[in-house]
C-alpha positions in Angstrom: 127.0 -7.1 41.1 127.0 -10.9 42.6 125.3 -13.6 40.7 122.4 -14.7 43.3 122.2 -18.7 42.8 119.0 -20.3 41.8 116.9 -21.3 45.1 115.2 -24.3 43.3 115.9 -27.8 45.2 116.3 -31.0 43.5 117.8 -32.7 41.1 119.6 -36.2 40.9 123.1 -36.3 41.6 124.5 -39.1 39.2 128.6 -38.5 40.3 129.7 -40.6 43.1 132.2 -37.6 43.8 133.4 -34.4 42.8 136.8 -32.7 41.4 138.3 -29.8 42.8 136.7 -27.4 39.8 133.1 -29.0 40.4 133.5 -28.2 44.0 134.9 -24.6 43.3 132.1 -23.5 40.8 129.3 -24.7 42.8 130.3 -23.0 45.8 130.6 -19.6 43.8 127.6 -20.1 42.2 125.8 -20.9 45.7 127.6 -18.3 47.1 126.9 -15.3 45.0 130.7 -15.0 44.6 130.9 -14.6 40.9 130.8 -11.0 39.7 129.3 -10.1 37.0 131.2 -8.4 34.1 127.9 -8.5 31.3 124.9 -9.9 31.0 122.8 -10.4 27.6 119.9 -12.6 26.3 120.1 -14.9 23.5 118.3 -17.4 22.0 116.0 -17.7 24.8 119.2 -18.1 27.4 120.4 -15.5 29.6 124.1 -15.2 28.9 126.2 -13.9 31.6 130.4 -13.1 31.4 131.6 -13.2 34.9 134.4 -13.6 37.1 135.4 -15.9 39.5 138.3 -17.0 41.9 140.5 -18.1 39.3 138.8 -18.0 36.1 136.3 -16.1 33.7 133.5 -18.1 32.8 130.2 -17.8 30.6 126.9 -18.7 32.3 124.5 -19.9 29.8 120.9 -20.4 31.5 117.9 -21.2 30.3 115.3 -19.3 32.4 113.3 -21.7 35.2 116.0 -24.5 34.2 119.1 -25.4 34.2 122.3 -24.0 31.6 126.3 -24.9 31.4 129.1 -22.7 33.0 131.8 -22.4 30.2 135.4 -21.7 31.7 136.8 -19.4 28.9 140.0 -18.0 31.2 141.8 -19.9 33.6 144.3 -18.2 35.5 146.3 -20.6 38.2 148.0 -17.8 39.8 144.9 -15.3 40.8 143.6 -12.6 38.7 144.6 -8.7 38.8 142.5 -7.3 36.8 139.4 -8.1 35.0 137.0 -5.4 32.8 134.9 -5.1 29.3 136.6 -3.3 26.6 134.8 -2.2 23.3 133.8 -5.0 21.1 135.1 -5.6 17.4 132.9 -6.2 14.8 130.6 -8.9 14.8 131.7 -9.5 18.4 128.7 -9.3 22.0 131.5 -9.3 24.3 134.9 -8.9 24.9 136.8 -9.2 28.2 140.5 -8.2 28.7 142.0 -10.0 31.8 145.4 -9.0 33.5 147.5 -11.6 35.9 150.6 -12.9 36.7 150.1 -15.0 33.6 150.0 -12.0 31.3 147.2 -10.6 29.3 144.1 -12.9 28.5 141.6 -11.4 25.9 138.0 -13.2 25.6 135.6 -12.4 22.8 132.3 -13.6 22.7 130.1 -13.5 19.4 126.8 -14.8 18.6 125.2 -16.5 15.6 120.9 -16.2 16.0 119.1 -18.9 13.1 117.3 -22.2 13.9 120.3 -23.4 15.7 121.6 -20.9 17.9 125.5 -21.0 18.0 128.0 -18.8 20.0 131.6 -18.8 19.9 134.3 -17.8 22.4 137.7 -17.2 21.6 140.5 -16.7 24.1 144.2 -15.5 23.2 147.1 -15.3 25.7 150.0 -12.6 25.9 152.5 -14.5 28.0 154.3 -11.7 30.1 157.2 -14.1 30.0 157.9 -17.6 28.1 155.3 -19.3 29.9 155.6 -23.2 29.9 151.9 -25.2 29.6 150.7 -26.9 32.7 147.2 -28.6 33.6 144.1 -26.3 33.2 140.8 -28.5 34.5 137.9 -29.2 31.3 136.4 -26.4 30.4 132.5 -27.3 30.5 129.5 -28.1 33.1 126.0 -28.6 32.6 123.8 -27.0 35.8 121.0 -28.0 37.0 118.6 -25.4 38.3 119.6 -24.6 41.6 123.1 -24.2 40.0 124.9 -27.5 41.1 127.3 -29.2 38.2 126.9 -32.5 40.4 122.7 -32.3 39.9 122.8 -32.4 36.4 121.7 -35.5 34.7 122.4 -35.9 31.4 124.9 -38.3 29.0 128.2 -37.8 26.7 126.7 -39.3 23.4 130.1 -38.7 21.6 133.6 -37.2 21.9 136.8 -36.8 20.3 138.3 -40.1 19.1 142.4 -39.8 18.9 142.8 -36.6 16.7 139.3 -36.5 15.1 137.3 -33.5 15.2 137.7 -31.7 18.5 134.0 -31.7 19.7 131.8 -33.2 22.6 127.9 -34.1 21.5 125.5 -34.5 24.8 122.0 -34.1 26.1 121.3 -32.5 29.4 117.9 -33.9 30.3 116.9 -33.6 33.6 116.5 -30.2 33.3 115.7 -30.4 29.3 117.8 -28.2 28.6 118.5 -29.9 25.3 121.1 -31.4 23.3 124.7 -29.3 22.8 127.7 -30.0 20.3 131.1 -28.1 22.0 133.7 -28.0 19.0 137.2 -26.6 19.7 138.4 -25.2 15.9 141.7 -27.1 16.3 142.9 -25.5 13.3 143.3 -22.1 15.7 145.2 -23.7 17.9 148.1 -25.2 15.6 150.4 -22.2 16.6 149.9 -23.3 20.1 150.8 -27.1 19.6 153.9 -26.4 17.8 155.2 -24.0 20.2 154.5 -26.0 23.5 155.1 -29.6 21.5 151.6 -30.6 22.3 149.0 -32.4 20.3 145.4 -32.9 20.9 144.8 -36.4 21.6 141.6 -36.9 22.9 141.2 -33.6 24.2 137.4 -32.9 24.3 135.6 -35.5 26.4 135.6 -36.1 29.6 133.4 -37.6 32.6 130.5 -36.0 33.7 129.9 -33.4 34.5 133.2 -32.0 34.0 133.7 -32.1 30.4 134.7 -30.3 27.3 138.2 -28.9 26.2 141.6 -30.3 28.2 144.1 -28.1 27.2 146.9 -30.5 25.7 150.5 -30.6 28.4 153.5 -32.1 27.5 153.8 -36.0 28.9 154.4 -36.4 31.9 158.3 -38.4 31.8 159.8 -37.3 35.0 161.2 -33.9 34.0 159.6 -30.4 33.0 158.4 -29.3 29.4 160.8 -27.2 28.2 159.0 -26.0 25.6 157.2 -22.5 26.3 154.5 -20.1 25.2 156.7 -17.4 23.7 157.1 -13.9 25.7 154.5 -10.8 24.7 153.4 -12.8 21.8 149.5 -13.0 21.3 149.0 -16.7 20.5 145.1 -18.2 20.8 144.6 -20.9 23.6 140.9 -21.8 22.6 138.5 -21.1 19.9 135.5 -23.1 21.3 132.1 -23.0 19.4 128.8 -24.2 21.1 125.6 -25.5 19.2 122.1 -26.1 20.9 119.1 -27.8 20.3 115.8 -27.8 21.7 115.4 -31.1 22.2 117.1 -34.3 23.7 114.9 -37.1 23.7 114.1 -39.4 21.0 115.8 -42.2 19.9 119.1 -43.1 18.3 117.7 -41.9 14.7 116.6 -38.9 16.1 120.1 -38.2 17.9 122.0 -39.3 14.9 119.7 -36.4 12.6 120.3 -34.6 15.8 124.1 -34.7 15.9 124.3 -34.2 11.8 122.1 -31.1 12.1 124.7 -29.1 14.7 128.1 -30.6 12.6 127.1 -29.3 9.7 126.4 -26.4 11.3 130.2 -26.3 12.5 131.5 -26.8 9.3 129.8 -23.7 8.2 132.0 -21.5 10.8 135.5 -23.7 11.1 138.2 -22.5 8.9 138.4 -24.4 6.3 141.1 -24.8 4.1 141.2 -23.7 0.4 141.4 -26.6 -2.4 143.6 -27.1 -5.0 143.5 -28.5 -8.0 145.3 -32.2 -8.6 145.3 -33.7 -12.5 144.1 -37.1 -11.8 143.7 -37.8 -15.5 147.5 -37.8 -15.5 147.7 -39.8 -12.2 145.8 -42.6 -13.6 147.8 -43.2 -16.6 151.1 -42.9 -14.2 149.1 -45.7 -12.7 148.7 -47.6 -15.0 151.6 -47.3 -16.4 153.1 -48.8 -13.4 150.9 -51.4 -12.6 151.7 -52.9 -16.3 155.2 -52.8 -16.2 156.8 -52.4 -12.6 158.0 -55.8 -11.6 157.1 -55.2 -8.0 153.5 -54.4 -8.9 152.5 -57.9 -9.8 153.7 -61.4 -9.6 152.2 -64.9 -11.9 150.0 -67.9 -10.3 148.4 -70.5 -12.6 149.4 -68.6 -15.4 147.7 -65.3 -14.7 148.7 -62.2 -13.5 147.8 -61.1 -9.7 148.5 -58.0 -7.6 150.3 -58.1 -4.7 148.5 -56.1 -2.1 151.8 -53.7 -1.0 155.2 -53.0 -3.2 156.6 -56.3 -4.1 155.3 -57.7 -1.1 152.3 -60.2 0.3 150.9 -62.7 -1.5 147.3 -61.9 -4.2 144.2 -61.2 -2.6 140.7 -61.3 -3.9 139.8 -57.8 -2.3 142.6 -56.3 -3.8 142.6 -57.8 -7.3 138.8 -56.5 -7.3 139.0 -53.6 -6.0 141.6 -52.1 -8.9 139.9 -54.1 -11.4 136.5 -52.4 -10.7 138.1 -49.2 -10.5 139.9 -49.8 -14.0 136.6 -50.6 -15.4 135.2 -47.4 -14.7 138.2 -45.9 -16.0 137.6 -47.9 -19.3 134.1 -46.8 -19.5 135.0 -43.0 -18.6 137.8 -42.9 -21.1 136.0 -45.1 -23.9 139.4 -47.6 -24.4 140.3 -51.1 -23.0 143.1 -50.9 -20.1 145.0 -54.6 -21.0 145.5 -55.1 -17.4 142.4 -54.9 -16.9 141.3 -58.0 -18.9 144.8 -59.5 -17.1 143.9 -59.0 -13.9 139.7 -60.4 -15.0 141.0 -63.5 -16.0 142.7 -65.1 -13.1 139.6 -64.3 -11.0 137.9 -67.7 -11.1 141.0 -69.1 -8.9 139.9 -67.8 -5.9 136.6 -69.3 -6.4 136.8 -72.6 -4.0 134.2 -74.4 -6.1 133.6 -76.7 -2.4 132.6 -74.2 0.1 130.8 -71.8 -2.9 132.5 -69.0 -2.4 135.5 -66.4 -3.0 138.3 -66.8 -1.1 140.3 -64.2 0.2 143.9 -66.2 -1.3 144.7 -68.3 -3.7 144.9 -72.2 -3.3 149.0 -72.2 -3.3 149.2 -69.4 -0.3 152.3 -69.7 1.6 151.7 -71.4 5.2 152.7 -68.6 6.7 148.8 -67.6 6.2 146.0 -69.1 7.9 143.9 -69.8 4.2 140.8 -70.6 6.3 140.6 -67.5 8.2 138.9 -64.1 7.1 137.8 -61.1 8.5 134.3 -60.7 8.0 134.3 -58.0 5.7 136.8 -59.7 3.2 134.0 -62.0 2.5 131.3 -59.3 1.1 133.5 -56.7 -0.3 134.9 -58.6 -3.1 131.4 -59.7 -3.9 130.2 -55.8 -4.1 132.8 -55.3 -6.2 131.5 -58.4 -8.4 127.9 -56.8 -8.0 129.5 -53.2 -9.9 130.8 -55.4 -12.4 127.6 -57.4 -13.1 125.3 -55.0 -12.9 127.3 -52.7 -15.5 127.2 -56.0 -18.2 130.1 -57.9 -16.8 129.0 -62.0 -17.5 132.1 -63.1 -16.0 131.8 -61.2 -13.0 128.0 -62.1 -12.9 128.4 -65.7 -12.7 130.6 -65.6 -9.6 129.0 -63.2 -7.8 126.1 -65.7 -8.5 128.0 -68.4 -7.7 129.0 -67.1 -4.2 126.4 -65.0 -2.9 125.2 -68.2 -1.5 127.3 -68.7 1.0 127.3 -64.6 2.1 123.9 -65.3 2.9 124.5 -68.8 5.2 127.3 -66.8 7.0 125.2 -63.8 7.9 122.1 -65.9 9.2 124.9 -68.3 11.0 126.3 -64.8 12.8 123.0 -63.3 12.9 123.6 -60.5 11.2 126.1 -59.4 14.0 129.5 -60.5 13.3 132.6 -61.2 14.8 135.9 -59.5 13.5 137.5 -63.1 12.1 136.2 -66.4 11.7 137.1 -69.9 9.9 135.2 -70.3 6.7 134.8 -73.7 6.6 132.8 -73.9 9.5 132.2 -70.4 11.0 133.6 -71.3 14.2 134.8 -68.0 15.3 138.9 -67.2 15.9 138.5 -63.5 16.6 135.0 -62.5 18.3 135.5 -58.9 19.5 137.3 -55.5 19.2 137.4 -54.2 22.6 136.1 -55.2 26.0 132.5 -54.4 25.0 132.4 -57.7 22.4 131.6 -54.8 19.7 133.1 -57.2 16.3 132.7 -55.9 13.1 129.8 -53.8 14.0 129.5 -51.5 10.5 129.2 -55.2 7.9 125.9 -55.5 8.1 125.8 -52.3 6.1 128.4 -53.5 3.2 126.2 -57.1 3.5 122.8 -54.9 3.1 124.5 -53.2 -0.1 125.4 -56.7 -1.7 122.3 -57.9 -1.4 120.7 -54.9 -2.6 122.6 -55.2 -5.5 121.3 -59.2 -6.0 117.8 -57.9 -5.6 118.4 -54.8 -8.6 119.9 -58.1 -10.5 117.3 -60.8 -10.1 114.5 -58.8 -8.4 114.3 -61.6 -5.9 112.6 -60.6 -2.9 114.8 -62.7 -1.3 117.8 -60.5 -1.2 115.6 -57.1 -0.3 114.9 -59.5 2.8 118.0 -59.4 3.8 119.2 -56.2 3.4 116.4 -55.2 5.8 117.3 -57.9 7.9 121.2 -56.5 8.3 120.1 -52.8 8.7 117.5 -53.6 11.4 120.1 -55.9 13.0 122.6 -53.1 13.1 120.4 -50.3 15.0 120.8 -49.7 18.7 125.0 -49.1 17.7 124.8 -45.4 18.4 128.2 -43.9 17.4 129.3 -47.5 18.1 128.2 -48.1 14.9 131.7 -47.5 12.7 134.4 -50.5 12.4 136.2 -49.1 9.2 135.1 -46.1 7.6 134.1 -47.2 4.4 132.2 -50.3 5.3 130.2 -47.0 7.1 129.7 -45.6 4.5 128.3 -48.2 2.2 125.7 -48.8 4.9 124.2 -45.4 5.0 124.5 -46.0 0.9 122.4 -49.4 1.3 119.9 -47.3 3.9 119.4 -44.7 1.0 118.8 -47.3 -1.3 116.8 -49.4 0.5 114.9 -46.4 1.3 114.3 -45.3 -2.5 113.2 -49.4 -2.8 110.6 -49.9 -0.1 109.8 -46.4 0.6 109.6 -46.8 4.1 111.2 -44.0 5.9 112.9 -46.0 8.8 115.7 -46.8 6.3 116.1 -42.8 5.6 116.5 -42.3 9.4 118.7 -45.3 9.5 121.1 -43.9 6.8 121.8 -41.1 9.4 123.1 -43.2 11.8 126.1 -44.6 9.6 126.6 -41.0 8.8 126.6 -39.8 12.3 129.0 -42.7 12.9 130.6 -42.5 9.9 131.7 -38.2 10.4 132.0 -38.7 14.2 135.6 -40.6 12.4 136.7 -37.3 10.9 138.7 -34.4 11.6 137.2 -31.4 11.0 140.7 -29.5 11.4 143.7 -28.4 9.0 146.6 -30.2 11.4 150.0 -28.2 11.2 151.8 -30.5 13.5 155.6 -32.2 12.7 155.4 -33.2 9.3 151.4 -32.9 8.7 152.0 -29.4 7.4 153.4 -31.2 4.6 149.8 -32.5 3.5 145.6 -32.2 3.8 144.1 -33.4 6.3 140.6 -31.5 6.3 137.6 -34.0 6.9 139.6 -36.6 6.3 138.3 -40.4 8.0 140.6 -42.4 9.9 140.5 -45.7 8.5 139.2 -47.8 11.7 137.1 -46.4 14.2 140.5 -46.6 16.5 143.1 -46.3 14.2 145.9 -43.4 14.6 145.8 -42.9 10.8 143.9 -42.1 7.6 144.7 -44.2 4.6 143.4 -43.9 1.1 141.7 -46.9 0.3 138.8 -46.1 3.1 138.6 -42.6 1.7 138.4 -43.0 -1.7 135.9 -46.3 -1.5 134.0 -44.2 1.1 134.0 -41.6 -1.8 132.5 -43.9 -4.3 129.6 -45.1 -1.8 128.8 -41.4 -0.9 128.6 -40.8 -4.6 125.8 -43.9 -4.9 123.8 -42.1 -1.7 124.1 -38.7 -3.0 122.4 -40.5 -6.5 119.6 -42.4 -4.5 118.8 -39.9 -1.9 117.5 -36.6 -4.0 116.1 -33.8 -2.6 115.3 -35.6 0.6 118.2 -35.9 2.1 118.7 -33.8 5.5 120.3 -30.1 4.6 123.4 -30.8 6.7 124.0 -34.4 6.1 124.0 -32.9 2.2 126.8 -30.4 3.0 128.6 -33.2 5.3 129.0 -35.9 2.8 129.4 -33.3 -0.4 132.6 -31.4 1.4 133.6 -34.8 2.2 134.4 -35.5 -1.4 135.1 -32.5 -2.2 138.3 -32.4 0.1 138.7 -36.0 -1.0 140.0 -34.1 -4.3 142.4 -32.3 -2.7 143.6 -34.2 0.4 144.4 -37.3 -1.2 146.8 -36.6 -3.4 149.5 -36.2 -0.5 149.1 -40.3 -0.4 151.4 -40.4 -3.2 155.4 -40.3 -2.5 156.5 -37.9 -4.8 153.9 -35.6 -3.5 155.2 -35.6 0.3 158.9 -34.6 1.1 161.3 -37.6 1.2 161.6 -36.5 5.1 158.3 -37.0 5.6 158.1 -40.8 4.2 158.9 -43.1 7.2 162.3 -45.2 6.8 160.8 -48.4 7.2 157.7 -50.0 7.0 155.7 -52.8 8.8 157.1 -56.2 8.8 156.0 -58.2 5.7 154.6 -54.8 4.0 157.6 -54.4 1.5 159.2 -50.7 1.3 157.7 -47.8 -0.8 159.0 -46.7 -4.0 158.7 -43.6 -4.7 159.3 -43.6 -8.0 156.1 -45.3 -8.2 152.5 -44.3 -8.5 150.8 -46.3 -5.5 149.9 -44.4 -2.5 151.0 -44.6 1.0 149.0 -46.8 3.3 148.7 -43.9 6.2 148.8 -40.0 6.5 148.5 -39.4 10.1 146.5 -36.1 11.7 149.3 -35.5 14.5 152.2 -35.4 11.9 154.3 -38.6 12.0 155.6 -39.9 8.9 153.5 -41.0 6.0 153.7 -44.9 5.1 154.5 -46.6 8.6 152.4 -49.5 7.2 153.4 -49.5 3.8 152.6 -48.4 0.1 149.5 -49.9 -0.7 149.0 -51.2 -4.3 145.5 -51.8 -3.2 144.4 -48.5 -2.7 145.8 -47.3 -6.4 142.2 -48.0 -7.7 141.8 -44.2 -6.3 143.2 -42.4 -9.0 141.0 -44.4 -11.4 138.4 -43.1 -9.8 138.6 -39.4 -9.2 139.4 -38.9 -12.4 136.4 -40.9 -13.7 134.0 -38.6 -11.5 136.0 -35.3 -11.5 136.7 -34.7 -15.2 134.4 -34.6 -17.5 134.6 -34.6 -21.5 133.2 -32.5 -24.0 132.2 -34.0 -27.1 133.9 -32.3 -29.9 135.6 -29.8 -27.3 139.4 -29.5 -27.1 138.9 -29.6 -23.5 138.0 -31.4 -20.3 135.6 -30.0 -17.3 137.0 -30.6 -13.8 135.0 -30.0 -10.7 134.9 -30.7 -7.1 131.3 -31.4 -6.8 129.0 -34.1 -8.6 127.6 -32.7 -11.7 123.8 -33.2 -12.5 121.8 -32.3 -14.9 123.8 -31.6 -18.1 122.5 -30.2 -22.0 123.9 -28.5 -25.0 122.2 -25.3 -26.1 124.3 -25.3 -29.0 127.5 -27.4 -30.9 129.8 -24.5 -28.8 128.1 -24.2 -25.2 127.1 -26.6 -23.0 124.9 -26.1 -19.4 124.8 -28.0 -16.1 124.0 -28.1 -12.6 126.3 -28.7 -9.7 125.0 -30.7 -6.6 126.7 -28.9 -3.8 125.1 -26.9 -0.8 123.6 -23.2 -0.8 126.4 -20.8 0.5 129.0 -23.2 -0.4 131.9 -23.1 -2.8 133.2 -25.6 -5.6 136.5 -25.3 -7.9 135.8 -25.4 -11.6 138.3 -26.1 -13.7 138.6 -25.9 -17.3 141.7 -28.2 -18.6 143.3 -28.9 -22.0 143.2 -32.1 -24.4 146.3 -33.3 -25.1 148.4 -30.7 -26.6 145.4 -28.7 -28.0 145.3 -25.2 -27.4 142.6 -23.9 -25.3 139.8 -21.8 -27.5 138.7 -19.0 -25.2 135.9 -19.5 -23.3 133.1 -17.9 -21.6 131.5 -18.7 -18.1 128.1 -17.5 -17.2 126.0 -18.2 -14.1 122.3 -18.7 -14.1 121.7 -15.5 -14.6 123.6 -15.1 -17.3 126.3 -13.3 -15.5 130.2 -13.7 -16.4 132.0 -14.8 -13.9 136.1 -14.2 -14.2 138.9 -17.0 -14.0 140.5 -17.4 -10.8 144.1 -18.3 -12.0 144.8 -19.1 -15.6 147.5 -21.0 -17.7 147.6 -22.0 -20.9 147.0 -25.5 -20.2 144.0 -24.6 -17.4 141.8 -22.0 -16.4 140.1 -22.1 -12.7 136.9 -20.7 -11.4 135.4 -20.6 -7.8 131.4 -20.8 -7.9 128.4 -21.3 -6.1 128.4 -25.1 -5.2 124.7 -25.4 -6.1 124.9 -23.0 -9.4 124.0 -23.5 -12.8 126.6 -23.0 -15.5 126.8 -22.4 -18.8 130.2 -22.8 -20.8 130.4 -21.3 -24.4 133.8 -21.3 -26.7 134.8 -20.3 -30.0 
């Protein structure tokens, strides 16, 4: 039967024009020239499968309003043949095509629950090697007569670089709600090797003609060469579609919004299994290296100073505090003194310019190759956090010069008005690099790092002072949107100093705020296993990119973002939105696992690049620093350079991973945040993990030393055994409930 179209008349037309596949679509929809193949109701939307000129598409209306038209077969050269053919399991529809193309297969399934979710997956059978050429986006909002052109309605984000394939909007006028479109890139990976494709920026668009652009070969003056492979079935999009109910509200609301569907998403991706990394070892290798490798540190003043990359660049006061404060919390988790770390304590004071009253970022004899007066302006207030951890754990050294400086953090953030640029001159703010792009955004995420310091001034001296202008910087910082991210950890230690600044004032603004850096924050992230080149090679799964346009993840934004999501998890309780829970835990969790491929000797020497930026030194692989970058679309690991700055990471994971038994010949590794612990007796012990319901997490159970292992027994909550999943003698693994309670018990 025909489609009829929808008789209503209005609607604004916000395009100035039309492309070919608007102008196609509404004339079969106008027309009645679609033919229908099914029809079904869900979720309050009539769903229709139906075939046009030259594609298949889904109609997806809501009755009395408007709906999208999802192209989910393209077929450049006509259709033969199009009919229903008996659904699988789980499956509402599925459609087999035939053309000149070959044999197209579409299979619709459905997923009913507060947010209703469908997915559509379409596979190809080429009928002969079959080279990729352009296929239009795949998505247009309707209004209700029909017309892709009448819709009115806005993008609020889409795929940045090789981020999470996905598309976040509202159609408003008609409410029909707010949508996330996420293609599971992962599916496709067979597809971009074949055809030598990658998915840069592939879901976006320009409304109303949005969604999924199949990746092509560039354009260079000749052909791709590179086909789909001959009566092979290989997938060409596994698209999933989220809606809400509602689109208004404001950018809290859209943030919560946008968190709800995503973690909705990364219940259905694929997600990749974890593994287990000893990070207990990786720290000592660490340290090891950091005491005695020549190209680790260098002498000023008589003290000992890091240099930021292997052998190269000259000390830096973000660097030297960031590994120090991770080697404390080493020293506190394995109850020992690290000598470096009292080495690299004591030459601190030198980057104190006792004039200005505050840190700088070198020391007084920097080379004059440098521009000593210049810093970005998140070098000024991350070495002070980093101070603030110390302090507030004891540290009287660290105290007095976080004291001593926080002066100044304050007069440069009323100076910038809480908005500030990426670089400026310290001695008198005048301002050498204002803005990022051609939007003057500058570093748009410090006000969150800024809130954090002074949050931590405020838990030091209770002066109201400082709780003044934490709220000042968050309240500054709203109205961002998904604009919101510079770097991805300064991100995250806003939605940190929300949660806290929340738990302080109790005013829920700051809760709603915190969801906004999140939003921001995950909108960074790919929610994909990449195959491509050499990125088979290493995890990738949620991983961050480390600015909000860089072409790379590097390890010193995941694992500080690690450590702040760790401080919001502990400040936010039970209150914290369901999905923004499951977000931010999974995010550590594959923390765990993915960044371990930072390290050298973890990667194949092919997949280390052969030279590294100018001024950045060379990596070592013999060495235990990590690789600046991983990149998503598979070029080689360490472009930039082996960071020396970012070894602080192992220090950390294994500080928050493993945990020790007293009196046990054994350590407890997991991949979630442990709560609530006790002993029911000298030989058991019982805790909580903080994951999400329906969730997994690796347990891990992992020898002292050259102990033997006693044997062991692990119940659940109910007092049920639960079996090892692999076992050595030096370890024993378990997969369990992420939110379960556990008991241990050995003899």
């Amino acid at each position: 039967m025909a489609i009829a179209p929808n008789k209503e008349e209005g609607g604004k037309r916000p395009v100035s024009g039309i492309s070919p596949g608007i102008a196609l679509l509404r004339d079969e929809l106008a027309n009645g020239r679609l033919r229908t193949l099914r029809s079904t109701g869900f979720a309050g939307l009539d769903l229709t499968l139906a075939r046009g000129h030259d594609a298949l598409w889904l109609l997806m209306r809501k009755p009395g309003s408007g709906g999208l038209a999802y192209r989910v077969a393209f077929f450049p050269a006509g259709i033969g043949t199009a009919k229903m053919v008996r659904r699988r399991r789980n499956e509402a529809m599925r459609a087999e095509a035939v053309s000149p193309l070959g044999r197209h297969r579409v299979a619709v399934a459905l997923r009913n629950g507060a947010i209703p979710m469908l997915r559509v997956k379409t596979t190809l059978t080429p009928a002969e090697p079959l080279l990729a050429s352009f296929v239009p986006r795949d998505l247009y909002p309707l209004d209700e007569s029909g017309d892709p052109a009448g819709a009115v309605g806005q993008v609020e984000a889409a795929q940045r670089g090789f981020n999470t394939g996905s598309i976040y909007f509202r159609l408003t006028e008609p409410d029909f709600g707010s949508v996330l479109y996420l293609q599971d890139l992962t599916a496709l990976n067979d597809f971009f090797a074949a055809t030598k494709t990658k998915p840069d920026g592939a879901m976006g668009g320009v409304w109303p003609e949005i969604g999924y652009l199949m990746p092509t070969p560039p354009q260079q003056g000749t052909p791709p060469v590179d086909p789909l492979p001959a009566e092979e079935e290989i997938t060409l999009s596994d698209g999933w579609i989220a809606f809400h109910r509602e689109s208004g509200g404001d950018e809290q609301n859209m943030a919560r919004r946008y968190l709800t569907l995503l973690g909705k998403m990364l219940e259905v991706v694929e997600r990749p299994q974890t593994e287990f990394h000893d990070w207990m070892d990786r720290a000592e290798r660490t340290l090891h290296d950091l005491s005695h490798s020549p190209k680790a540190t260098i002498r000023h003043y008589g003290h000992l100073y890091l240099h930021p990359y292997t052998a190269a660049e000259y000390p830096d006061s973000m660097v030297q505090l960031s590994v120090l404060a991770a080697i404390r919390d080493y020293e506190t988790w394995a109850r020992t003194k690290v000598p470096i770390g009292a080495k690299l304590a004591a030459g601190l004071g030198k980057f104190y310019d006792s004039e200005l009253g505050t840190l700088r970022r070198y020391l007084p004899n920097v080379g004059k190759d440098k521009d000593a007066n210049a810093i970005d302006s998140w070098y000024l207030y991350h070495p002070l956090s980093q101070l603030g951890r110390l302090a507030v754990d004891g540290d009287k050294a660290a105290l007095n010069l976080f004291e001593k400086s926080i002066g100044f953090g304050i007069k440069a953030a009323r100076h910038f008005e809480y908005k500030w640029p990426i670089q400026y001159d310290l001695r008198d703010f005048s301002v050498i690099t204002a803005a990022r792009d051609d939007q003057e955004l500058g570093q748009t995420d410090v006000g969150g790092l800024y809130a954090y310091v002074m949050l931590q001034a405020f838990d030091l001296t209770d002066d109201k002072e400082y709780l003044d202008e934490a709220r000042a910087a968050i309240d500054a910082a709203k109205g961002m949107r998904f604009e919101l991210n510079y770097q991805a950890n300064l991100t995250a230690w806003g939605a940190a100093a929300c949660m806290r600044l929340w738990r302080i004032t109790n005013e829920e603004t700051y809760l709603r705020q915190s969801y906004v850096f999140l939003a921001s924050f995950f909108h960074n992230t790919a929610m994909w296993e990449s195959r491509i080149d050499y990125a088979k090679n290493y995890r990738n799964f949620l991983g961050v990119t480390a600015l909000h346009d860089a072409p790379y993840m590097a390890l010193y934004e995941c694992f500080d973002s690690f450590a702040a999501f760790e401080r919001l998890l502990k400040d936010s309780g039970p209150d914290l939105d369901p999905s923004a829970r499951l977000l931010v835990t999974e995010y550590c969790r594959y923390t765990l696992d993915r960044a371990w491929f930072y390290y050298p000797d973890a990667l194949p020497p092919e997949a280390i690049s052969p030279e590294q930026r100018e001024g950045n030194g060379h990596i070592d692989p013999t060495l235990s620093f990590p690789v600046e970058d991983l990149y998503v679309d598979g070029q080689p690991a360490g472009q930039v350079g082996q960071e020396i700055y970012g070894c602080g990471a192992a220090f950390v994971f294994a500080s928050r991973a493993f945990h020790s038994v007293e009196d046990g010949p054994f350590r407890i590794f997991c991949d979630h945040f442990l709560l609530a612990s006790h002993r029911p007796s000298d030989r058991a012990l019982s805790f909580e993990l903080g994951g999400c319901e329906g969730n997994e997490a690796m347990l891990a159970l992992v020898s002292v030393g050259r102990k033997s292992m006693p044997s062991f027994t692990v119940m659940n909550g109910a007092g049920d055994a639960i079996r090892a999943s692999s076992r050595s003698a030096e370890r024993m693994e378990y997969r369990v409930p992420a939110d379960s309670s556990i008991t241990i018990m050995w003899n």
